[in-house]
C-alpha positions in Angstrom: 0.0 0.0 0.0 1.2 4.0 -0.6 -0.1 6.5 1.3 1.0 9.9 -0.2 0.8 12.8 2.6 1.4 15.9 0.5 2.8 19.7 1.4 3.9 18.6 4.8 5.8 21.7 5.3 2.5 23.4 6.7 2.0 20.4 9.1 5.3 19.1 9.8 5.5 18.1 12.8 2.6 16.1 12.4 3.3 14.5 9.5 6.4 13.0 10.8 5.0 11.9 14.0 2.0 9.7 11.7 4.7 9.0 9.3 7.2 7.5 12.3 3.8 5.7 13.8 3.3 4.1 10.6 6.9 3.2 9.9 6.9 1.3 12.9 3.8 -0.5 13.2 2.6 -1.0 9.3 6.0 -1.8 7.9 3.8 -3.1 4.6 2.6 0.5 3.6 5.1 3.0 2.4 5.0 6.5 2.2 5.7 9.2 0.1 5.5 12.7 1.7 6.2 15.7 -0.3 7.5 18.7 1.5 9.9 21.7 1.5 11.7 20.3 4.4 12.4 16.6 5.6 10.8 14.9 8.3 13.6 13.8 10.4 12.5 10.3 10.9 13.8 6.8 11.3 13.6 4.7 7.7 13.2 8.3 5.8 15.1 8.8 1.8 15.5 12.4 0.9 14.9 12.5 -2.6 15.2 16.6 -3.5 13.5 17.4 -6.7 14.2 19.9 -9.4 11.6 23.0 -9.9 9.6 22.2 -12.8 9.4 26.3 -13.5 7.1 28.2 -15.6 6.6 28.1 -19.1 7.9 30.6 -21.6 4.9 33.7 -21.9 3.7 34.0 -25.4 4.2 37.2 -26.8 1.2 39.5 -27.0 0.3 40.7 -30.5 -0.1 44.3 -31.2 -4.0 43.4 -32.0 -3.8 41.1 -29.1 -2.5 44.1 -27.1 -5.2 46.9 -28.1 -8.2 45.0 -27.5 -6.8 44.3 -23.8 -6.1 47.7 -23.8 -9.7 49.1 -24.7 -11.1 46.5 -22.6 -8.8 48.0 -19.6 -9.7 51.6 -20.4 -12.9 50.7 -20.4 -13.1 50.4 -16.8 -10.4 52.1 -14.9 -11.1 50.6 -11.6 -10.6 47.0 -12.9 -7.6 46.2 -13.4 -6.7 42.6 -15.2 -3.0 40.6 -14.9 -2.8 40.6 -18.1 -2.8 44.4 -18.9 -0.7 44.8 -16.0 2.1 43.0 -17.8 1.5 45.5 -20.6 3.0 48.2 -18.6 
């Protein structure tokens, strides 16, 4: 069996006090935690992964570009991500 506990950094502590409880009393399941940080416990493999990062933008066309503009004008007091990277 797998049990995946995911994000542990927010619950850390936790995490590695179920993970350390299972190690020890369920040696059939394994686990795979995902975190920023390790857990510190008995029977753990830091594996550190690479960040995937972000993919390249797109460039905007210049038709692309005035219709977001227009569309931004047209109501001052919203403003959208994607006209703020026109600035």
């Amino acid at each position: 069996m797998l049990l995946i506990l995911d994000s542990c950094e927010h619950v850390i502590e936790t995490a590695a006090a179920l993970a350390e409880r299972i190690f020890e009393e369920a040696p059939q399941v394994h686990i795979l935690a995902t975190s920023r940080e390790s857990l510190r416990v008995e029977g753990e493999h830091v594996h550190a992964a690479v960040p995937a990062g972000s993919p390249p933008m797109t460039p905007v066309s210049p038709r692309r570009r005035r219709w977001i503009s227009r569309r931004c004008s047209s109501s001052s007091s919203v403003r959208s991500p994607a006209a703020a990277a026109l600035n």
